[in-house]
CHARMM-style PDB file with segment names, atoms N, HN, CA, C and O in Angstrom:
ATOM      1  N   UNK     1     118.012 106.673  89.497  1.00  0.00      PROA
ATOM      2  CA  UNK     1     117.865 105.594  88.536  1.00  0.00      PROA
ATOM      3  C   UNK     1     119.195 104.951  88.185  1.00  0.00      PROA
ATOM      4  O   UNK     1     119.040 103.871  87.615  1.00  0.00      PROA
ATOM      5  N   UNK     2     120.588 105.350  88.383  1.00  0.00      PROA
ATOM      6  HN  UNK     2     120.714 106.228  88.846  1.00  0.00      PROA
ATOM      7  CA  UNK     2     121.643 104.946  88.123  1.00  0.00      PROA
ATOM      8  C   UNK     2     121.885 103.738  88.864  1.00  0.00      PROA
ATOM      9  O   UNK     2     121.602 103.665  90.060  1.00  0.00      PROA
ATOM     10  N   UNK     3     122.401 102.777  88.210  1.00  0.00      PROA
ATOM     11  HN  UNK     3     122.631 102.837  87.239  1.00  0.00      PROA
ATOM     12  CA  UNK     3     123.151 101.977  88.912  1.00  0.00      PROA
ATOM     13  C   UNK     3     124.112 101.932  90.074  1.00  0.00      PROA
ATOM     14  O   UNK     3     125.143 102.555  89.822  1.00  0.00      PROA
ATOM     15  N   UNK     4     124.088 101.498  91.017  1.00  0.00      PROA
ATOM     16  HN  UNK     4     123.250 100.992  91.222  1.00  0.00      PROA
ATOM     17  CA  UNK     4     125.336 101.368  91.927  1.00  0.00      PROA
ATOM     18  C   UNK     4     126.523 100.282  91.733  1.00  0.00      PROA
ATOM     19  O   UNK     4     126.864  99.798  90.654  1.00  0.00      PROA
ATOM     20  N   UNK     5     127.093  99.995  93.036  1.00  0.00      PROA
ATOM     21  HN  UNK     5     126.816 100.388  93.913  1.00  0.00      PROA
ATOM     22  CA  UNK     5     128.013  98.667  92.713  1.00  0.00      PROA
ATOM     23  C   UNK     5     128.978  98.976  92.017  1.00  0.00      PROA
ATOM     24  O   UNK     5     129.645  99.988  92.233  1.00  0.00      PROA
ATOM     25  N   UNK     6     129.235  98.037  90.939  1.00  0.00      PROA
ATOM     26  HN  UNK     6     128.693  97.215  90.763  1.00  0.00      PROA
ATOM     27  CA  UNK     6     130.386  98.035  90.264  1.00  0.00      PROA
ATOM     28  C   UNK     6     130.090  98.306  88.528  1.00  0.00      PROA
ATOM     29  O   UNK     6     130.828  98.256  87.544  1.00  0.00      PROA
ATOM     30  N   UNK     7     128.867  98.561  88.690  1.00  0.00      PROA
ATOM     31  HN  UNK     7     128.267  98.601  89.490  1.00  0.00      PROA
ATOM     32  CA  UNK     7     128.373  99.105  87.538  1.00  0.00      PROA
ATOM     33  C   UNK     7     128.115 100.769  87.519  1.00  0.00      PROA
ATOM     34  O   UNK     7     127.874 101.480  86.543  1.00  0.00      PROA
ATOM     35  N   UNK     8     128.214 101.046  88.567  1.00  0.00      PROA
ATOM     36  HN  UNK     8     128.410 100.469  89.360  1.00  0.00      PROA
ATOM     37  CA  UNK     8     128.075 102.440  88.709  1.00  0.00      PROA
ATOM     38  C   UNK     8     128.840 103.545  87.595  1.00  0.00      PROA
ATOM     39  O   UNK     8     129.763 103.294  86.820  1.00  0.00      PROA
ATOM     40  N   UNK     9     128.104 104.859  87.810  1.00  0.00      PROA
ATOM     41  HN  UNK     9     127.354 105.063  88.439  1.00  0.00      PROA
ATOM     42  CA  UNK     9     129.213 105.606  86.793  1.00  0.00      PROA
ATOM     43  C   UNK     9     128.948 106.916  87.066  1.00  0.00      PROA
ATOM     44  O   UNK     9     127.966 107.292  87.707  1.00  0.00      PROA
ATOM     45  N   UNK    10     129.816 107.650  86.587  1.00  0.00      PROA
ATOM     46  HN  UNK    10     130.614 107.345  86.067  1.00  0.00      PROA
ATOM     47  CA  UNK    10     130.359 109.520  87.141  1.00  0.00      PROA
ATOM     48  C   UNK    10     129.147 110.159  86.391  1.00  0.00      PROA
ATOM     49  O   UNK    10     129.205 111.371  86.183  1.00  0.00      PROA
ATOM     50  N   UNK    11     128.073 109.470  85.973  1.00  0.00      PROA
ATOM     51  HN  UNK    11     128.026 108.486  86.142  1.00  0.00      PROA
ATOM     52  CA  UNK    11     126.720 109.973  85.815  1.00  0.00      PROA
ATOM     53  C   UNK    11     125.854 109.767  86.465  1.00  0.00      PROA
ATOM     54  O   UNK    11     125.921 108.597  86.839  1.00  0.00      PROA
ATOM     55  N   UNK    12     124.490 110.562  87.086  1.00  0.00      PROA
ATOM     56  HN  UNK    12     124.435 111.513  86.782  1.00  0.00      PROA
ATOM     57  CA  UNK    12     123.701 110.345  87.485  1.00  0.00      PROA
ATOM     58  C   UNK    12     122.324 110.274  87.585  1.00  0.00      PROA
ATOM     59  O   UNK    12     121.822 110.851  88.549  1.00  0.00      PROA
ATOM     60  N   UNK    13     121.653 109.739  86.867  1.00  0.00      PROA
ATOM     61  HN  UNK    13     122.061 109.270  86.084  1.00  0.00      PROA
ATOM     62  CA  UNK    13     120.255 109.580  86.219  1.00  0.00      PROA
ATOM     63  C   UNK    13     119.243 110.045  87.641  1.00  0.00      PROA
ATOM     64  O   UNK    13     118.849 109.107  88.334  1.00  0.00      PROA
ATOM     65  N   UNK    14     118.966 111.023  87.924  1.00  0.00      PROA
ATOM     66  HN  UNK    14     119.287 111.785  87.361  1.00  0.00      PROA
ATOM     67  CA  UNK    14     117.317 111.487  88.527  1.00  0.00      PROA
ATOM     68  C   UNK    14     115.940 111.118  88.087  1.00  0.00      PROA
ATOM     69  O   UNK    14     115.944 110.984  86.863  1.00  0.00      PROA
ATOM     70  N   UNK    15     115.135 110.970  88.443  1.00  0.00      PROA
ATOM     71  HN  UNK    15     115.132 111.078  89.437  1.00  0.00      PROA
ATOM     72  CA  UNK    15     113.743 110.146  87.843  1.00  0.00      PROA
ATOM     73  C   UNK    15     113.189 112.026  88.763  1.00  0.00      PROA
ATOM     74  O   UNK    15     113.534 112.465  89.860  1.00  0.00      PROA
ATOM     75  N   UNK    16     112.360 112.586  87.804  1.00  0.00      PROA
ATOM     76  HN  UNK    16     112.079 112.229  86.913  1.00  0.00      PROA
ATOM     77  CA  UNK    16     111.625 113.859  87.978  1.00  0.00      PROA
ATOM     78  C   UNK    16     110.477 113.533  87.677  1.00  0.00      PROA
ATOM     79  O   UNK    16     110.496 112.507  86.997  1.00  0.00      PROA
ATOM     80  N   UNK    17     108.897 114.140  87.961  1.00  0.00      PROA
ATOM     81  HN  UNK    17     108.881 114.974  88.513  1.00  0.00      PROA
ATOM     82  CA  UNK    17     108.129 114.157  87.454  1.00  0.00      PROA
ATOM     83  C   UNK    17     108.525 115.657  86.531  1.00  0.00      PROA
ATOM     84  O   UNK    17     109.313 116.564  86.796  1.00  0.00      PROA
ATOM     85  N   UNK    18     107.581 115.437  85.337  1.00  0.00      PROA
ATOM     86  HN  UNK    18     106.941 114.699  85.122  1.00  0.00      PROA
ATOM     87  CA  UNK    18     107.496 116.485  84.655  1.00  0.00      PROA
ATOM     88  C   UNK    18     109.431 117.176  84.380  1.00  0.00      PROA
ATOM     89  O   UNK    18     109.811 118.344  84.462  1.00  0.00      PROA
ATOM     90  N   UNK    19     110.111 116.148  84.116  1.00  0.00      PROA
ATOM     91  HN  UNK    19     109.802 115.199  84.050  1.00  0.00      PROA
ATOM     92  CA  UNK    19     111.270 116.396  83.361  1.00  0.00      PROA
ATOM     93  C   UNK    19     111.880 117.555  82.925  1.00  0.00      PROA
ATOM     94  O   UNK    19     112.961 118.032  83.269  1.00  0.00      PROA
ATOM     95  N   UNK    20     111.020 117.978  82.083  1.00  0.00      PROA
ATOM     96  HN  UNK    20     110.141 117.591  81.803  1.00  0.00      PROA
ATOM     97  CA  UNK    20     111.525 119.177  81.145  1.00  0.00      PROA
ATOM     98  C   UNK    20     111.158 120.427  82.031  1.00  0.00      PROA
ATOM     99  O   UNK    20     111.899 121.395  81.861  1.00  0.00      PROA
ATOM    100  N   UNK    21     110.352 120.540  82.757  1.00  0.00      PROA
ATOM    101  HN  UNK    21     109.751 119.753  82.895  1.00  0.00      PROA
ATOM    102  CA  UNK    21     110.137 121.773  83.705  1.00  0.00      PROA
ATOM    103  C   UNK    21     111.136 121.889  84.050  1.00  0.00      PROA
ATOM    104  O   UNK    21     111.843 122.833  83.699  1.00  0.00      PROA
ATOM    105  N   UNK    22     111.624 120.688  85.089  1.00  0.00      PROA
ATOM    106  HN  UNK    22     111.049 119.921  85.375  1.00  0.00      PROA
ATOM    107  CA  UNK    22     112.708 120.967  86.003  1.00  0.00      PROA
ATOM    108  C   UNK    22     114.164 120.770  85.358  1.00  0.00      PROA
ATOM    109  O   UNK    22     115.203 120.788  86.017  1.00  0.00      PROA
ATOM    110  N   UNK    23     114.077 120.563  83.860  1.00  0.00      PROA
ATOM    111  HN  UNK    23     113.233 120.548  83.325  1.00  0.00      PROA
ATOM    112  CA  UNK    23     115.747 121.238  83.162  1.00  0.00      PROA
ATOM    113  C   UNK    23     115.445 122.861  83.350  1.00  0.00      PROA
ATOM    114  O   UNK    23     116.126 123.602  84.059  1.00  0.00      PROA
ATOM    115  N   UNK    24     113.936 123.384  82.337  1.00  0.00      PROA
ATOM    116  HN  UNK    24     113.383 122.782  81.761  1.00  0.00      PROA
ATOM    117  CA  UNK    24     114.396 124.532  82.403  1.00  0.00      PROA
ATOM    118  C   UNK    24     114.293 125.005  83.805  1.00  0.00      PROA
ATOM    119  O   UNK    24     114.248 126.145  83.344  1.00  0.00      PROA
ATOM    120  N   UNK    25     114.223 125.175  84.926  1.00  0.00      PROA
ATOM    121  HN  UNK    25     114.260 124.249  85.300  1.00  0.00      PROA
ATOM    122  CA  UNK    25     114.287 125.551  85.861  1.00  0.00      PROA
ATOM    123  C   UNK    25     115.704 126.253  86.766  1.00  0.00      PROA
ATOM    124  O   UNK    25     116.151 127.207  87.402  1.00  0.00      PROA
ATOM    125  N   UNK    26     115.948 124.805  86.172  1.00  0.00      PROA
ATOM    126  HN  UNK    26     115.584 124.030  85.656  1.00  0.00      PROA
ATOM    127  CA  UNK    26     117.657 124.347  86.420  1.00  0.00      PROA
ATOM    128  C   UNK    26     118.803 125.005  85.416  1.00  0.00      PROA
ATOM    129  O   UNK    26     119.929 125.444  85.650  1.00  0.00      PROA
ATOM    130  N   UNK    27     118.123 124.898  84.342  1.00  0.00      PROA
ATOM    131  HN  UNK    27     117.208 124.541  84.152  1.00  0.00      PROA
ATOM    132  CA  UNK    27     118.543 126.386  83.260  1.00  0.00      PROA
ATOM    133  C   UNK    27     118.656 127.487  83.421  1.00  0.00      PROA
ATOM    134  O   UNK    27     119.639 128.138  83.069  1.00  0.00      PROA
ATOM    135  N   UNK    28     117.377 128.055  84.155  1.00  0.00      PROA
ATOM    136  HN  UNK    28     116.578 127.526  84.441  1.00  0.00      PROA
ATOM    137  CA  UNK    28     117.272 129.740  84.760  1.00  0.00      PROA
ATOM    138  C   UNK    28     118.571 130.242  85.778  1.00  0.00      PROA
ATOM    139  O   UNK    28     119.159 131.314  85.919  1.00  0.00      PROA
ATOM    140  N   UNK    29     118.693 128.894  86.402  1.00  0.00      PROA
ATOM    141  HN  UNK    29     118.215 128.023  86.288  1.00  0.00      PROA
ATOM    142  CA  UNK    29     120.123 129.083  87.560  1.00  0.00      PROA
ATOM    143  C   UNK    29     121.651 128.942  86.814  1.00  0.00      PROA
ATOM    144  O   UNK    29     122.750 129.091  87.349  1.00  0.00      PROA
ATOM    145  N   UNK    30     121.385 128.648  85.578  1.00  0.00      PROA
ATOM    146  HN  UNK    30     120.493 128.527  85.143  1.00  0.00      PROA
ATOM    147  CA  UNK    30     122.703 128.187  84.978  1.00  0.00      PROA
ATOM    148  C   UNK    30     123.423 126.815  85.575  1.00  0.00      PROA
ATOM    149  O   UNK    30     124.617 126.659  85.831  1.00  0.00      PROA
ATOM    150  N   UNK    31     122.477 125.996  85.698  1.00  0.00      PROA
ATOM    151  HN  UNK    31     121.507 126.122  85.490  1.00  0.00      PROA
ATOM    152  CA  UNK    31     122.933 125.035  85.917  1.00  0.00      PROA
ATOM    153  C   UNK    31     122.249 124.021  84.841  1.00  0.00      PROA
ATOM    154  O   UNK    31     121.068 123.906  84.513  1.00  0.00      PROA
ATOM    155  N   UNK    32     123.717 123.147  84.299  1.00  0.00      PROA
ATOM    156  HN  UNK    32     124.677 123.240  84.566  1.00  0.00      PROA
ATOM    157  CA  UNK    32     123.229 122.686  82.961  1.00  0.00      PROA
ATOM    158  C   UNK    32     123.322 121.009  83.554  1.00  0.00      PROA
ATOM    159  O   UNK    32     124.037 120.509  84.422  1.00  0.00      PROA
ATOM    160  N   UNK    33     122.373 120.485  82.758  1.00  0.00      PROA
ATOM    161  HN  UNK    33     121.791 120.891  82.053  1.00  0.00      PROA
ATOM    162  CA  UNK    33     121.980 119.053  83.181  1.00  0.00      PROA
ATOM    163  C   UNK    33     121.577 118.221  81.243  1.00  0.00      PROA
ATOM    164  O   UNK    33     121.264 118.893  80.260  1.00  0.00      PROA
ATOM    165  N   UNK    34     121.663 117.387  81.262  1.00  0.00      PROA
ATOM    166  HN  UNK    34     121.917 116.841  82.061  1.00  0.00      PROA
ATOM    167  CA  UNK    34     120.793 116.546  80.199  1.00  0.00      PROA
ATOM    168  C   UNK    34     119.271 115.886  80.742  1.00  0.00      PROA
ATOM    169  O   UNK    34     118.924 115.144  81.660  1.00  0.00      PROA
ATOM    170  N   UNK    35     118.616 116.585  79.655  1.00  0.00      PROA
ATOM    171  HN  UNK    35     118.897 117.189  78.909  1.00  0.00      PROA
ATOM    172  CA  UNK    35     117.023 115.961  79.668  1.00  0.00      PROA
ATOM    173  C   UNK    35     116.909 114.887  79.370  1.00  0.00      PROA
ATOM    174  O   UNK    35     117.832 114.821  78.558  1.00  0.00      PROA
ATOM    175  N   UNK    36     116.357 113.656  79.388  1.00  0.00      PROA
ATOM    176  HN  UNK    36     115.607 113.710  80.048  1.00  0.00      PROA
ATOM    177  CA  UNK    36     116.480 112.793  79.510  1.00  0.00      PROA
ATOM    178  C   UNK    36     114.469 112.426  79.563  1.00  0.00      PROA
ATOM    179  O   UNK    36     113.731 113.255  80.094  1.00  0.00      PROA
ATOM    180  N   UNK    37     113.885 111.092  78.928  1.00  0.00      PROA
ATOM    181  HN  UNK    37     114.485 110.418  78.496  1.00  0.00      PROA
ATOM    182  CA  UNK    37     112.567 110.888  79.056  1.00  0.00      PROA
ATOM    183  C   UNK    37     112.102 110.703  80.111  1.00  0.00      PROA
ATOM    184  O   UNK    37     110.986 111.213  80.207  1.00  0.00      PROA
ATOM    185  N   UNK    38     112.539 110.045  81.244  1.00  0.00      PROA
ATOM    186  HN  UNK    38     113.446 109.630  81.166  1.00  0.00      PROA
ATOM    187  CA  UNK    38     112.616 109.680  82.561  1.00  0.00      PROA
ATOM    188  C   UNK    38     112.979 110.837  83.567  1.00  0.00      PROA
ATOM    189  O   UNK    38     112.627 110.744  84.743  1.00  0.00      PROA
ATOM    190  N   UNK    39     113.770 112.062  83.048  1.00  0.00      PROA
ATOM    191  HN  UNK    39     114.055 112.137  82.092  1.00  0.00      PROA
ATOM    192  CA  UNK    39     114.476 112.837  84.318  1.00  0.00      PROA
ATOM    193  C   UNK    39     115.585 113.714  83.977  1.00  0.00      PROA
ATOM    194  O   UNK    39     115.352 114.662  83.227  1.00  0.00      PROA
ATOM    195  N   UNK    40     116.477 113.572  84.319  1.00  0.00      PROA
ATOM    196  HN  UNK    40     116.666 112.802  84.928  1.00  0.00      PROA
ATOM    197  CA  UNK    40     117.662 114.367  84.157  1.00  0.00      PROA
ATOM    198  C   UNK    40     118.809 113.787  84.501  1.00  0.00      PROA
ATOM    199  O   UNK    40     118.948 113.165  85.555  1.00  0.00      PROA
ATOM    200  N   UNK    41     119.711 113.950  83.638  1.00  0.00      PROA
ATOM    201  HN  UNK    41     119.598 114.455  82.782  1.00  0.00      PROA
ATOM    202  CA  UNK    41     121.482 113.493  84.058  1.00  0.00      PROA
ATOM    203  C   UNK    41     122.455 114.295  83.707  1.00  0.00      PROA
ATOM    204  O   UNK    41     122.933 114.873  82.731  1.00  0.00      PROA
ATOM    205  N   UNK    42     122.628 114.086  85.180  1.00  0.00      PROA
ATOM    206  HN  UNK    42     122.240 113.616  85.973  1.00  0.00      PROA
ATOM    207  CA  UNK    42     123.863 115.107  86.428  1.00  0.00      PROA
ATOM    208  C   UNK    42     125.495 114.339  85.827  1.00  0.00      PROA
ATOM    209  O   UNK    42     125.843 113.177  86.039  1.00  0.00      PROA
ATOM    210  N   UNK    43     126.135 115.209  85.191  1.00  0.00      PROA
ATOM    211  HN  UNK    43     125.852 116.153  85.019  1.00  0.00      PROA
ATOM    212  CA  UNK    43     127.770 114.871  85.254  1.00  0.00      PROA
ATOM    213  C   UNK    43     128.113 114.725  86.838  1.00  0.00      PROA
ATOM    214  O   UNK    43     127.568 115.506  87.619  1.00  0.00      PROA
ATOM    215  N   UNK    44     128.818 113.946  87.216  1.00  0.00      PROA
ATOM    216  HN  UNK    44     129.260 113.312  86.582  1.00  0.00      PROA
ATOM    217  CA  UNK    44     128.684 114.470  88.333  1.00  0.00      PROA
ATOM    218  C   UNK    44     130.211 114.144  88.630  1.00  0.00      PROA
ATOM    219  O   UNK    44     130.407 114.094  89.845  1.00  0.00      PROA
ATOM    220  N   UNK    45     131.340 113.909  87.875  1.00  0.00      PROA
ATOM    221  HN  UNK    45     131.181 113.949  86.889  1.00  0.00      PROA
ATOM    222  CA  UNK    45     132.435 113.879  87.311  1.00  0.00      PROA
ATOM    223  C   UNK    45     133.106 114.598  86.647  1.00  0.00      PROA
ATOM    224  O   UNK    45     132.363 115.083  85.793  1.00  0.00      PROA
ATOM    225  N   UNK    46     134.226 115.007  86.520  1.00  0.00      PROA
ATOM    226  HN  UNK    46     134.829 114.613  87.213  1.00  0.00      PROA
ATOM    227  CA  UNK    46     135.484 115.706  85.516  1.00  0.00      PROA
ATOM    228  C   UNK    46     135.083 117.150  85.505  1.00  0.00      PROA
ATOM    229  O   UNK    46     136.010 117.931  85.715  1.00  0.00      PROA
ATOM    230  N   UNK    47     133.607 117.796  85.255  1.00  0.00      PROA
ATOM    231  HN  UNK    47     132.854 117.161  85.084  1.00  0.00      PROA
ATOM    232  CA  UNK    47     133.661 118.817  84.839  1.00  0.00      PROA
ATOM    233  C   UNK    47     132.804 119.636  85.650  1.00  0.00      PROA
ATOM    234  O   UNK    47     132.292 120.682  85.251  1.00  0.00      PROA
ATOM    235  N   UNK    48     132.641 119.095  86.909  1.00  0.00      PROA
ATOM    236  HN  UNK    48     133.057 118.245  87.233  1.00  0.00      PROA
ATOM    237  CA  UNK    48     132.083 120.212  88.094  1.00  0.00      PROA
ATOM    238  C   UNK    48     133.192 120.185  89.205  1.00  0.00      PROA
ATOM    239  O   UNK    48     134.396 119.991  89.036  1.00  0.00      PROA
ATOM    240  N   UNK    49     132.678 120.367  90.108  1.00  0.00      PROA
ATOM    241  HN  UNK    49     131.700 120.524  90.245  1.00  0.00      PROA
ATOM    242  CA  UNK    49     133.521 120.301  91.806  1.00  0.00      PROA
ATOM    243  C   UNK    49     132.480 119.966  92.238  1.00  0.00      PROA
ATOM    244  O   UNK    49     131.400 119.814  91.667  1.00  0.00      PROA
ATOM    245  N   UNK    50     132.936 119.764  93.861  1.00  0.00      PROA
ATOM    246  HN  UNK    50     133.813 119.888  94.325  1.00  0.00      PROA
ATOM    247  CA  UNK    50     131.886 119.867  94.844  1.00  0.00      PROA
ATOM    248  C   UNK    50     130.851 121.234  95.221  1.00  0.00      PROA
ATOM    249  O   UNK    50     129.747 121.160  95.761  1.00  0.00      PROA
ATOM    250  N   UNK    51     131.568 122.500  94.758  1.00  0.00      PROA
ATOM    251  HN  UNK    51     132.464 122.560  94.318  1.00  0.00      PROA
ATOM    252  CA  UNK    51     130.508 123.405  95.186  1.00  0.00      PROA
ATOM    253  C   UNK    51     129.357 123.083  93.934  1.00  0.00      PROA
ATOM    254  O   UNK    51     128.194 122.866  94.276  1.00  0.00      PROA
ATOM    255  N   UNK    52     129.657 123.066  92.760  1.00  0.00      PROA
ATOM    256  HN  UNK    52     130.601 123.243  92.482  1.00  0.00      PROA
ATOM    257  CA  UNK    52     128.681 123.047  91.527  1.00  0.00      PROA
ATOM    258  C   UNK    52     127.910 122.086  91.726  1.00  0.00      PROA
ATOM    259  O   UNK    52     126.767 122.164  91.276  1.00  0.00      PROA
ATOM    260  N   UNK    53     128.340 120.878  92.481  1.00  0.00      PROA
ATOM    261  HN  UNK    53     129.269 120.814  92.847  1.00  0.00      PROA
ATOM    262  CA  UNK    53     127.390 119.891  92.679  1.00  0.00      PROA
ATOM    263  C   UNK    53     126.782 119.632  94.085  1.00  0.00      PROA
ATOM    264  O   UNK    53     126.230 118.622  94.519  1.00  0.00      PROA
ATOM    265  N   UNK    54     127.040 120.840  94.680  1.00  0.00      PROA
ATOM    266  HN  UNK    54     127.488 121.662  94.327  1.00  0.00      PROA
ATOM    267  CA  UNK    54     126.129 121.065  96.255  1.00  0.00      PROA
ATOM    268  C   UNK    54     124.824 122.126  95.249  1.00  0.00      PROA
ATOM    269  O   UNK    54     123.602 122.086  95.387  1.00  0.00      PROA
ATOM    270  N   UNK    55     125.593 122.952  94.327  1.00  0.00      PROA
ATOM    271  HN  UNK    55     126.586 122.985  94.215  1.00  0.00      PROA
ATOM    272  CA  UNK    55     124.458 124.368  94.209  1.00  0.00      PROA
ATOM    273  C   UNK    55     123.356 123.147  93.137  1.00  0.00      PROA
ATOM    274  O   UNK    55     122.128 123.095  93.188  1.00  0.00      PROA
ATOM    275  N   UNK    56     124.313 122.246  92.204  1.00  0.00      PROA
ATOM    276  HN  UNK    56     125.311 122.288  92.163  1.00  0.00      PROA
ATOM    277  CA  UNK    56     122.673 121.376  91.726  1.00  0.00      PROA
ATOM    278  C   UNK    56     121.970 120.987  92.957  1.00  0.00      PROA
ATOM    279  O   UNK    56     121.096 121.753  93.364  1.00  0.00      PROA
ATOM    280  N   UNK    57     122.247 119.810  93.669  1.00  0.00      PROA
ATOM    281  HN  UNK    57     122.957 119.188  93.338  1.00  0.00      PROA
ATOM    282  CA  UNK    57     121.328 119.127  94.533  1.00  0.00      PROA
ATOM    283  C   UNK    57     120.273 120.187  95.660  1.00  0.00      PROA
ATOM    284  O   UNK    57     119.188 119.900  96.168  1.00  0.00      PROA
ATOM    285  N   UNK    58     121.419 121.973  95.826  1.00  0.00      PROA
ATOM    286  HN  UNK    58     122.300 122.206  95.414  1.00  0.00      PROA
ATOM    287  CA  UNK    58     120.577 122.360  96.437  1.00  0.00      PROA
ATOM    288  C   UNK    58     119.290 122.911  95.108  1.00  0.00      PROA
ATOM    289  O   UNK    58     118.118 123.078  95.447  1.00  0.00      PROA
ATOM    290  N   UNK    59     119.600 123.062  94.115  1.00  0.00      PROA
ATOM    291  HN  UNK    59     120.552 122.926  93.840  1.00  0.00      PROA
ATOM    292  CA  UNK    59     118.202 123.554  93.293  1.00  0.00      PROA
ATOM    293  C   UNK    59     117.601 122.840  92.858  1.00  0.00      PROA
ATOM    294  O   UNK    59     116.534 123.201  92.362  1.00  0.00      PROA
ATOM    295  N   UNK    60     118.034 121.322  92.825  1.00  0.00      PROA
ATOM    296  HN  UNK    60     118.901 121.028  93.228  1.00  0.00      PROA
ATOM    297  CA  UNK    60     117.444 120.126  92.877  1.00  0.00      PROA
ATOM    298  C   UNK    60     116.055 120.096  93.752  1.00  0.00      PROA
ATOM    299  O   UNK    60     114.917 120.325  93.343  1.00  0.00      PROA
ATOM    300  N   UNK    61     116.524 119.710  95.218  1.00  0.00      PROA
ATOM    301  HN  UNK    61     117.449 119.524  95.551  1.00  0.00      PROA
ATOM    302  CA  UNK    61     115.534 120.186  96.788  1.00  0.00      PROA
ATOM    303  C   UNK    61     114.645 121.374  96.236  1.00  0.00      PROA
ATOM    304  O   UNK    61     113.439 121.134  96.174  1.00  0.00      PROA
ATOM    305  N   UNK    62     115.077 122.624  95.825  1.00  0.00      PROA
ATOM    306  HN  UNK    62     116.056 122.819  95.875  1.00  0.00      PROA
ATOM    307  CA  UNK    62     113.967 123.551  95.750  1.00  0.00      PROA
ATOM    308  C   UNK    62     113.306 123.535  94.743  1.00  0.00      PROA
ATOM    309  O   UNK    62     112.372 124.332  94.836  1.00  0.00      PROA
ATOM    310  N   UNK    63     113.333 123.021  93.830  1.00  0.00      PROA
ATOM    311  HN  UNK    63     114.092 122.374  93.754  1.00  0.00      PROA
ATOM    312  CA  UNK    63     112.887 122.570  92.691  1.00  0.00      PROA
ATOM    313  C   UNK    63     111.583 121.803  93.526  1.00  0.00      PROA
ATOM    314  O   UNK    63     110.611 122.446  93.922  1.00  0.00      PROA
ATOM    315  N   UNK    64     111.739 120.291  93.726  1.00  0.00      PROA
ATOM    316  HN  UNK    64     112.528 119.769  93.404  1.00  0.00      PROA
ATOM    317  CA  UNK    64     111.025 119.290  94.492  1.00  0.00      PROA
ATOM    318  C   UNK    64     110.158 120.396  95.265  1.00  0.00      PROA
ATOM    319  O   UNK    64     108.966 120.476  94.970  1.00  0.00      PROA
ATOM    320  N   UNK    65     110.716 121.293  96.284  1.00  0.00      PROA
ATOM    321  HN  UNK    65     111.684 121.228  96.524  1.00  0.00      PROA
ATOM    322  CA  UNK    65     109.870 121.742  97.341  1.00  0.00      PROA
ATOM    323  C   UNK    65     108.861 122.885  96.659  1.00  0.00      PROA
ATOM    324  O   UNK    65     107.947 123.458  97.251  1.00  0.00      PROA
ATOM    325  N   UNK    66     109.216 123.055  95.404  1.00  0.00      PROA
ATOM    326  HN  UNK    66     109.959 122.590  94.923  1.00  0.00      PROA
ATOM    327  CA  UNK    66     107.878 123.797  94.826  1.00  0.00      PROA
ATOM    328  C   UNK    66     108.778 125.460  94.759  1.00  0.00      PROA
ATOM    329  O   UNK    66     108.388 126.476  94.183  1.00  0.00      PROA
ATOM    330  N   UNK    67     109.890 125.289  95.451  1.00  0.00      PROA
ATOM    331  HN  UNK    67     110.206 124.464  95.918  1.00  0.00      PROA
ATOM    332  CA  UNK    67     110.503 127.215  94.974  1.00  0.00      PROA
ATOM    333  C   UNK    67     111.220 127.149  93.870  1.00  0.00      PROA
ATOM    334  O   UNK    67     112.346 126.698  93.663  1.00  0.00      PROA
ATOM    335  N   UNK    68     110.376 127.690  93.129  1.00  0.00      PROA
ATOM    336  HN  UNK    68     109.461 128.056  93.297  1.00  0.00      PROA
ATOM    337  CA  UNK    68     111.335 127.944  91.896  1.00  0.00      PROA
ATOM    338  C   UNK    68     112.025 129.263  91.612  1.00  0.00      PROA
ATOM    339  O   UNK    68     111.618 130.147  92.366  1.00  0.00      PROA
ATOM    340  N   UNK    69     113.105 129.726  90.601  1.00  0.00      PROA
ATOM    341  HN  UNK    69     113.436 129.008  89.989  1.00  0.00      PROA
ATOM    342  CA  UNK    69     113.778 131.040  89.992  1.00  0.00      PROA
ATOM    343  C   UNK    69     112.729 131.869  89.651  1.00  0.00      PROA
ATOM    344  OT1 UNK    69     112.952 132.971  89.150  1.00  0.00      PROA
TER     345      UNK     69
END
């Protein structure tokens, strides 16, 4: 849901069904996100790395594919 371009920003808005499942889900792994009415938003700037933000997108995918914690 985030903008691209030149409006873009070191946040990243996800569109989820059923939202709040997939915070706490994403909670159980210790991976912290903002709930949001629409989804979830990913820092995805200043205060992760690249591994923290490979291990979201991968529990992101398993999330989607139905494996949960």
């Amino acid at each position: 849901l985030s903008p691209g371009g030149v409006h873009r920003s070191g946040e990243t808005l996800v569109r989820l069904d059923e939202p709040a499942r997939a915070h706490a889900a994403l909670a159980e792994l210790g991976i912290h996100v903002t709930l949001k009415p629409e989804g979830l938003r990913i820092s995805t700037h200043f205060y992760n790395d690249e591994r923290e933000l490979d291990a979201c997108v991968a529990a992101l995918v398993a999330y989607r594919a139905g494996v949960t914690a």
